[in-house]
C-alpha positions in Angstrom: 34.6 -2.8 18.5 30.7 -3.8 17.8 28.3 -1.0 18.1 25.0 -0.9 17.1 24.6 1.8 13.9 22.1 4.3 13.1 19.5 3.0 10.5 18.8 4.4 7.5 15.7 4.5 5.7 14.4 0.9 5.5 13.9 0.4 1.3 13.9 -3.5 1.4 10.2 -4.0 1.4 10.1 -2.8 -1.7 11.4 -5.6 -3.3 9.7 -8.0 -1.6 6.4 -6.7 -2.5 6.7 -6.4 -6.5 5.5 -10.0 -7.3 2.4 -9.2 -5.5 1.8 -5.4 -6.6 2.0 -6.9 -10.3 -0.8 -8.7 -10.0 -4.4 -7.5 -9.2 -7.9 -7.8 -8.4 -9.7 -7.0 -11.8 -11.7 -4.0 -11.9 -15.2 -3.5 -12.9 -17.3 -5.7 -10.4 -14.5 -4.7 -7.6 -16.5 -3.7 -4.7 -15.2 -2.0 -0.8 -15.2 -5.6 0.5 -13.1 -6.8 -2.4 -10.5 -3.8 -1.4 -10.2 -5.0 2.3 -10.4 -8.2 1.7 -7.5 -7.7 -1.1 -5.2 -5.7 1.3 -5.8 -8.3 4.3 -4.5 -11.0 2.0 -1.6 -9.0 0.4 -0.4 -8.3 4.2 -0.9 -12.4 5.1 1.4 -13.6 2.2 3.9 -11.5 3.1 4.0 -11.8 7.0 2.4 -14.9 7.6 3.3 -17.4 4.4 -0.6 -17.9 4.3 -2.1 -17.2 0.7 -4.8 -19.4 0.2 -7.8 -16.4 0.4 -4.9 -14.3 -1.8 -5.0 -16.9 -4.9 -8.9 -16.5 -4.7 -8.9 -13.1 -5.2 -6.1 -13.2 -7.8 -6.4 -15.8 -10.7 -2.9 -14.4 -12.1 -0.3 -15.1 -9.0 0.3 -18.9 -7.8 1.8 -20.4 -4.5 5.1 -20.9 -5.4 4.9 -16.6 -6.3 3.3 -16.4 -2.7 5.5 -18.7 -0.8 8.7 -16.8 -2.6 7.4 -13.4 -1.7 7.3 -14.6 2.4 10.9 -16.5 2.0 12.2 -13.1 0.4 10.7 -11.2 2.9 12.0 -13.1 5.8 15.7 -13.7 4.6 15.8 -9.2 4.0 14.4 -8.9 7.2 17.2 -11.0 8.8 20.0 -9.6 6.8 18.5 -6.2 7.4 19.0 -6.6 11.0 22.4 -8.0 11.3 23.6 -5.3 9.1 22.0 -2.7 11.5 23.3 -4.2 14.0 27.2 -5.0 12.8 27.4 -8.6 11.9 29.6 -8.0 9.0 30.2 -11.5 7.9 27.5 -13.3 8.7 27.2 -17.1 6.8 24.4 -19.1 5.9 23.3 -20.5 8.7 23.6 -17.6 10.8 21.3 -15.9 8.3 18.8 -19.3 8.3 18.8 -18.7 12.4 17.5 -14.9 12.5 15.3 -15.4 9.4 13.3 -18.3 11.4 13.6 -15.7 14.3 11.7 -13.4 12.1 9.0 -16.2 11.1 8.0 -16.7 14.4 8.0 -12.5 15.3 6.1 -11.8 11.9 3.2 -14.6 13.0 2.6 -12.7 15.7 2.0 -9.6 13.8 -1.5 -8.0 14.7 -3.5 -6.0 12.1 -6.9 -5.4 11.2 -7.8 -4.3 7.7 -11.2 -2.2 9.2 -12.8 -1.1 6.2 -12.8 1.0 2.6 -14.5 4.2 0.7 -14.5 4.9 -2.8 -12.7 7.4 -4.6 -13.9 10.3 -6.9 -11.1 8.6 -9.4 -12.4 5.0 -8.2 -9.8 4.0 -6.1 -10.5 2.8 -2.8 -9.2 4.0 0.4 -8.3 1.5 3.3 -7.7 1.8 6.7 -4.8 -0.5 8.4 -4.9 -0.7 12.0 -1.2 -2.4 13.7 -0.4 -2.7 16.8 3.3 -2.5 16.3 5.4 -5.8 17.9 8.0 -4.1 20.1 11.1 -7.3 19.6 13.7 -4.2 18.4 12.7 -1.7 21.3 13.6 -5.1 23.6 16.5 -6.0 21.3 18.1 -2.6 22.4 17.1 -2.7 25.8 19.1 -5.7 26.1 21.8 -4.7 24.0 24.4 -2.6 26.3 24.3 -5.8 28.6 25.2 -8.4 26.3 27.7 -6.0 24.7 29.6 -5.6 27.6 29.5 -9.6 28.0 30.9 -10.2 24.7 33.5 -7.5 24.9 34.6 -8.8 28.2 35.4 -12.2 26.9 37.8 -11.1 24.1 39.8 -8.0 26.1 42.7 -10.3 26.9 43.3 -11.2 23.3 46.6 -9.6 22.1 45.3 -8.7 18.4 48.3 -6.8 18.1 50.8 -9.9 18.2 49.0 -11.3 15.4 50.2 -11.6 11.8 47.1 -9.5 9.2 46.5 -12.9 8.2 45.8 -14.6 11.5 43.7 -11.2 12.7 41.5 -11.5 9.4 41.0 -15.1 10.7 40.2 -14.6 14.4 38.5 -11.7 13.4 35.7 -13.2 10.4 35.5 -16.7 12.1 35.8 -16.4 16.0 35.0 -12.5 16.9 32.5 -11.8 14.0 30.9 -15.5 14.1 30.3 -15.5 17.8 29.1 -11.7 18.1 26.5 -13.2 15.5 25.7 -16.1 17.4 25.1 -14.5 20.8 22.5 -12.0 19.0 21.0 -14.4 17.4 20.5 -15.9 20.5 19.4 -13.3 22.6 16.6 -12.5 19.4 16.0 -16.2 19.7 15.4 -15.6 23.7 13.2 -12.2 23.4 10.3 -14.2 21.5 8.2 -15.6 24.2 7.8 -12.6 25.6 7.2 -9.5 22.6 5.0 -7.3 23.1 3.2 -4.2 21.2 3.3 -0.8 21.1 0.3 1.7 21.1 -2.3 0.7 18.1 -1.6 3.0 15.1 -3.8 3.4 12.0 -3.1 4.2 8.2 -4.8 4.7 4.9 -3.3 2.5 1.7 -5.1 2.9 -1.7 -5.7 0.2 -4.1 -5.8 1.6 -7.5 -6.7 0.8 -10.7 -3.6 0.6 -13.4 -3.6 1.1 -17.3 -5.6 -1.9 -17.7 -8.1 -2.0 -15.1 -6.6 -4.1 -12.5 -6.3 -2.9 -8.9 -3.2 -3.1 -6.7 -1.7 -1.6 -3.5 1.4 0.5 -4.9 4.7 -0.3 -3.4 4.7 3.1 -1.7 1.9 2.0 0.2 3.0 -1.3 1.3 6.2 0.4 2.7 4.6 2.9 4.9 2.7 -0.1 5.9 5.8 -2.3 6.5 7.3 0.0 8.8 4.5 -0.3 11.1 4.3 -3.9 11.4 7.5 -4.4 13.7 8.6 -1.7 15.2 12.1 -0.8 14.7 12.5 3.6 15.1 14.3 2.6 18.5 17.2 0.7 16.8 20.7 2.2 17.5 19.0 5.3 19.3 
């Protein structure tokens, strides 16, 4: 039977973020402004599809880098979640409908790039206030409920009278496709009404590499990630 699982450390931001950590604000005339105002942007391509004041601080990226850095990050996020939460055969359109889901929770997101110091190596140091969005805390809340629901309406089925063949087909295209459905549905439904949890603060440098540009390492952008929604309360 479904169960939500345990998560494991989340590693997909990692590759949504590479397009972006290649390219960088060249250094020399780079200033404390330029650093927020460099992080701020980085975060808006990748939550918000918005990269307009991205492209003017870097001349080497274009939109259609941008715009495939937000699609990446949406579609991960969606197949991150129906993995966590044992949707093990999900299809296209399922995965279309949760990463639209997270479109509409990630432009919601609420940060505030505050401000920057310099370095003794000449890096800058930038403080990231979120206020996490709570969608997974509800998502679990709600979860014991509809599981119970959905269990309900398949405990008469005789699985055990079927052939292996006609389980794997009841079981990947009517149990499995409508578990994914009704989640999908009750994500859909918890929208309206996210929340945040308590405002939470990190530092992220933007460094200089071998060649004098300055980026936000990956690292960085993951510790970041995690903030943005929260999800610690998944499975728990």
């Amino acid at each position: 039977m479904k169960k939500l699982r345990k998560l494991t450390l989340l590693t997909l931001a990692l590759s949504l973020v590479l397009c972006l950590t290649a390219c960088g604000l060249l250094g020399g005339g780079v200033t404390k402004q330029d650093a927020v105002d460099y992080v701020k942007a980085q975060m808006d391509v990748i939550y918000k599809g918005e990269y307009q004041e991205y492209l003017k601080l870097v001349t080497d990226s274009s939109e259609e880098e941008c715009q495939q850095a937000y699609d990446d990050k949406m579609l991960n996020e969606a197949q991150y979640l129906m993995s966590s939460l044992g949707i093990e055969y999900p299809t296209d359109e399922l995965t279309a409908r949760f990463a639209e889901a997270y479109r509409q929770i990630f432009a919601k997101a609420d940060y505030t790039v505050q401000e920057a110091s310099r370095m003794d190596d000449g890096s800058y140091s930038v403080k990231v206030t979120v206020r996490p969005i709570d969608i997974i805390d509800q998502l679990n809340d709600a979860y014991p409920a509809f599981s119970e629901t959905f269990e309900a309406k398949y405990a008469d089925v005789d699985i055990d009278s079927m052939t292996d063949e006609a389980y794997s087909d009841w079981y990947v295209n009517t149990y499995d496709a409508d578990y994914g459905q009704g989640l999908a549905d009750l994500l859909e439904s918890l929208i309206p009404s996210l929340g945040y949890m308590d405002e939470t603060s990190i530092l992220v440098q933007v460094q200089p590499d071998e060649e004098g540009y300055y980026y936000l390492s990956e690292d960085d952008f993951t510790n970041l990630d995690w903030l943005v929604v929260y999800y610690d309360s998944l499975g728990s």
